[in-house]
C-alpha positions in Angstrom: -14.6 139.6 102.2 -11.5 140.4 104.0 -11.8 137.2 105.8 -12.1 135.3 102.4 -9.7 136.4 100.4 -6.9 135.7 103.4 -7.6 132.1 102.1 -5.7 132.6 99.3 -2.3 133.3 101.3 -2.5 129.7 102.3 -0.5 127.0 101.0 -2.9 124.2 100.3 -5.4 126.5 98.5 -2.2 127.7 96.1 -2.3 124.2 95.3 -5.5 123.0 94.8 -5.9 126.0 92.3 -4.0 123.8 89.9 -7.0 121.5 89.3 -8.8 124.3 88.8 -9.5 123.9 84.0 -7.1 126.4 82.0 -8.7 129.2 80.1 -9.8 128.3 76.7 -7.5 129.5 73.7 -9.9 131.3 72.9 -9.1 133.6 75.4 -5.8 134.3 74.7 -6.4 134.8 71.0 -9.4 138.0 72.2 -6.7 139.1 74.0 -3.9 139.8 71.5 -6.8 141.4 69.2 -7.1 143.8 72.1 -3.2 144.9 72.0 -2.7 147.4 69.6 -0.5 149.6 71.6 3.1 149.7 71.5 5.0 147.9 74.2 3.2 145.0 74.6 3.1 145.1 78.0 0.8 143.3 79.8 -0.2 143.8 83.8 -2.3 141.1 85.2 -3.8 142.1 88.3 -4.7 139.8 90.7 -2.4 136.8 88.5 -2.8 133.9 91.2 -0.8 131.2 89.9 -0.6 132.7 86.8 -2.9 130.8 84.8 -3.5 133.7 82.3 0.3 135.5 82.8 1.8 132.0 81.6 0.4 131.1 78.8 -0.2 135.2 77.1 3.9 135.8 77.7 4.8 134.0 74.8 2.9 136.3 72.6 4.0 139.5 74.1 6.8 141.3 75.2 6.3 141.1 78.9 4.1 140.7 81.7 3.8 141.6 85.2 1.8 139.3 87.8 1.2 140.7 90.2 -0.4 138.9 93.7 -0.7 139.8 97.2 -0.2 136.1 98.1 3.4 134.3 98.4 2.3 130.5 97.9 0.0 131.4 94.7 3.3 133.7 92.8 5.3 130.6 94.2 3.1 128.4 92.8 2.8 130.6 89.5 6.5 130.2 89.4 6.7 126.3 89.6 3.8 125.7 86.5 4.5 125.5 83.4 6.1 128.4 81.9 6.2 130.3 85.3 9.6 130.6 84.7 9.7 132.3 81.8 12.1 135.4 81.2 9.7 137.8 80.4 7.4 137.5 83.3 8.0 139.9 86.3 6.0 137.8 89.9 5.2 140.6 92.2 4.3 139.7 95.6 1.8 142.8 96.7 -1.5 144.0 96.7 -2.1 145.8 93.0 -2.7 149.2 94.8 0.4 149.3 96.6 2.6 147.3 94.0 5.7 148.6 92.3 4.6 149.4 88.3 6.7 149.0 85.3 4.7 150.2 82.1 3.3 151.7 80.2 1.0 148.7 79.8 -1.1 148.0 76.5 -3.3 145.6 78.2 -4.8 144.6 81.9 -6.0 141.3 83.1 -8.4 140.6 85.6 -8.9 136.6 86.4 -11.8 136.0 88.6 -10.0 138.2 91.3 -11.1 142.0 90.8 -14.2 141.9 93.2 -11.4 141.4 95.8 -10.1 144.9 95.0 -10.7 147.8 96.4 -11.5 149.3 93.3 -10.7 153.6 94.0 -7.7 152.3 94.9 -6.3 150.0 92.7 -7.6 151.7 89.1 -5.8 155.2 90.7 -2.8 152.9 90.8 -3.5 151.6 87.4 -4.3 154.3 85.2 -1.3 156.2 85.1 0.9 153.3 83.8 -1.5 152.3 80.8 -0.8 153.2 77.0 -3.2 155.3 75.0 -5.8 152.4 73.9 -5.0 149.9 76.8 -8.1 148.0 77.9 -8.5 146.5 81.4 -10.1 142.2 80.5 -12.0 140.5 82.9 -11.9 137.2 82.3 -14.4 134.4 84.2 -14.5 130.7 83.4 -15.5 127.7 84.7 -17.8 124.3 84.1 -21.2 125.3 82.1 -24.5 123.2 81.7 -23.5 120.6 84.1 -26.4 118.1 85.2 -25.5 117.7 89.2 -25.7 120.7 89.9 -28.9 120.7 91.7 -27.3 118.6 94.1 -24.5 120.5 94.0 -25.4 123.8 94.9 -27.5 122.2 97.7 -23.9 120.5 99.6 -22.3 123.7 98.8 -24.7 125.7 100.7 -24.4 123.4 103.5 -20.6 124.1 104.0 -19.8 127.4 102.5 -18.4 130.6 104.3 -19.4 132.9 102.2 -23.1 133.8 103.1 -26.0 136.1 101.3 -24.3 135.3 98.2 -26.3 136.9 95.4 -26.0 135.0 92.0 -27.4 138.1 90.1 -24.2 140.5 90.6 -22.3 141.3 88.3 -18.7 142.6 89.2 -18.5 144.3 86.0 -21.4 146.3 85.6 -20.9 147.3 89.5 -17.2 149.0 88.4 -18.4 150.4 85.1 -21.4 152.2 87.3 -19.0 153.5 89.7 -17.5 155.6 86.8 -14.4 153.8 86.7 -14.7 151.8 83.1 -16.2 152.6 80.0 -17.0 149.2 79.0 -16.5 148.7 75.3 -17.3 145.4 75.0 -18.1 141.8 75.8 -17.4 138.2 74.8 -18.5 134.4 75.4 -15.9 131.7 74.0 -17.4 128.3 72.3 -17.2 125.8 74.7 -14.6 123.2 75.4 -14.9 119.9 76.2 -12.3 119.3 79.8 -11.9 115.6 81.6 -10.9 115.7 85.5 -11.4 112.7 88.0 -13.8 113.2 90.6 -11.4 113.5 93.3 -9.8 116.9 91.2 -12.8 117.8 90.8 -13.5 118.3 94.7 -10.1 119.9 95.2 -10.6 121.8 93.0 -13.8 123.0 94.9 -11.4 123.1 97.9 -9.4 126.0 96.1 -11.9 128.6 96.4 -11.8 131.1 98.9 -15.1 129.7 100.8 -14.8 125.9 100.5 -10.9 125.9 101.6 -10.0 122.7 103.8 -8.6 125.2 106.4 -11.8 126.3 106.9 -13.5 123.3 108.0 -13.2 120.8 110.8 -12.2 117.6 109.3 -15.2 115.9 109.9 -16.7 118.5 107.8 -14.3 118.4 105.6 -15.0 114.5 104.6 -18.5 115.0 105.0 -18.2 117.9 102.1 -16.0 115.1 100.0 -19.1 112.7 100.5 -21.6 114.8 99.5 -19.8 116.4 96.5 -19.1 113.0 95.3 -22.1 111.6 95.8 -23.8 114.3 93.6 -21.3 114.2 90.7 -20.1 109.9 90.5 -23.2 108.9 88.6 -22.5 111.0 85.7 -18.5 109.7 85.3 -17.3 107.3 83.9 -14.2 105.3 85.2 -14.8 107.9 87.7 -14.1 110.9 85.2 -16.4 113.6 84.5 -16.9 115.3 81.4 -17.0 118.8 81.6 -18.3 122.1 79.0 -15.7 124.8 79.8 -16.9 128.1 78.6 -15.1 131.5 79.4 -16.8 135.4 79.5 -14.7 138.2 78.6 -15.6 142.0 79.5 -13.4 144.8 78.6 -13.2 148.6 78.6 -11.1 151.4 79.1 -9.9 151.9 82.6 -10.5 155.5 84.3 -9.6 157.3 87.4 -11.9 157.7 90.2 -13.7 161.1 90.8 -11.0 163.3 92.5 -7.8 162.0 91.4 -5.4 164.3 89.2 -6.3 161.5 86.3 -9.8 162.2 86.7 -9.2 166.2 86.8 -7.7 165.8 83.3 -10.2 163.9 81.9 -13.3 165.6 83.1 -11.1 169.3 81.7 -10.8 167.9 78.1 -14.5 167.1 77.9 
């Protein structure tokens, strides 16, 4: 996993993540109903190229983004509204990083399972308001017809083996003691055009399909396959896409041990 993640300090991947489809506004509109502290502080853990920190600061006081990779927050910084006053890019793993709350909400885009999770909720906890919930957001294409073929190219070239599709990244934190999960969401889907060739970078942008990690012969061969799966169902060679987003939430807690931890389990 260690391995993996290291693919996101690299340049090219920081800029394939750009064809990867924006969060649904629904998204954004669950999490304002989940502020209710004062500030309005948000912390977004794990921001990438900031693709939920953008579009959120306008409706809140501030954000922190914080990333342990340079070419993602420079990335973040060159998108729209990366440059935005009232968002703080933090180059730094979140366990180690350099807090500025109290924060009345935490988000967690498809990046937590990178975490090592003791760690970085001992770093959290201390910096959140009284009702601040800790989102994890996942999204991504939904229902689509190829993906038989797909999955099969996929499995051909990716790094990441003995992946099991039944985990789930939430349930595995909340039974470690360190989130009371409160509650879950599914957004309406969202109808999202991309060309075929974005469509394969964007493939390219995760952490075990990375150009850098293939020979380029196996590289174009990927390509091929990919877009021999996916170019009968475009048209003008664009593909139609469902985007549909999950939302889990919950209050954050610190692990067994910790002083945090020590006060809670006292006023019990």
């Amino acid at each position: 996993m260690t391995e993996l993640a290291a693919t996101f300090q690299q340049a090219a991947v920081a800029e394939a993540y750009q064809h990867r489809p924006p969060y649904p506004d629904e998204v954004f509109d669950r999490l304002l109903e989940l502020i209710t502290d004062e500030p309005r502080r948000v912390l977004d853990i794990g921001a990438g190229e900031g693709a939920i920190a953008r579009p959120l600061a306008p409706h809140v006081e501030h954000v922190d983004a914080v990333d342990f990779s340079a070419p993602m927050v420079e990335a973040g910084k060159l998108r729209p509204g990366g440059d935005r006053p009232n968002i703080s890019w933090q180059v730094s793993p979140i366990e180690t990083a350099a807090l500025n709350g109290p924060y009345a909400l935490v988000t967690a885009g498809a990046s937590i399972h990178w975490m090592p999770w003791e760690e970085t909720f001992a770093r959290i906890v201390p910096h959140l308001t009284p009702h601040a919930q800790l989102v994890v957001v996942d999204h991504g294409p939904v229902n689509e017809p190829w993906l038989p073929e797909l999955v099969q190219v996929i499995e051909r070239h990716s790094r990441k083996q003995n992946h099991d599709p039944k985990f789930n990244v939430v349930h595995a934190i909340r039974d470690r003691g360190l989130l009371d999960l409160t509650g879950t969401a599914r957004t309406a889907p969202v109808a999202y055009h991309q060309t075929v060739t974005d469509y394969i970078e964007r493939l390219h942008s995760t952490s075990s399909l990375a150009r850098h990690l293939m020979p380029a012969d196996e590289a174009a061969a990927f390509d091929a396959g990919i877009e021999a799966a996916v170019r009968p169902y475009a048209k003008d060679g664009v593909l139609e896409l469902t985007i549909e987003a999950e939302l889990s939430w919950g209050r954050p807690q610190s692990p067994p041990g910790t002083a945090g931890s020590a006060a809670r389990e006292g006023s019990a």
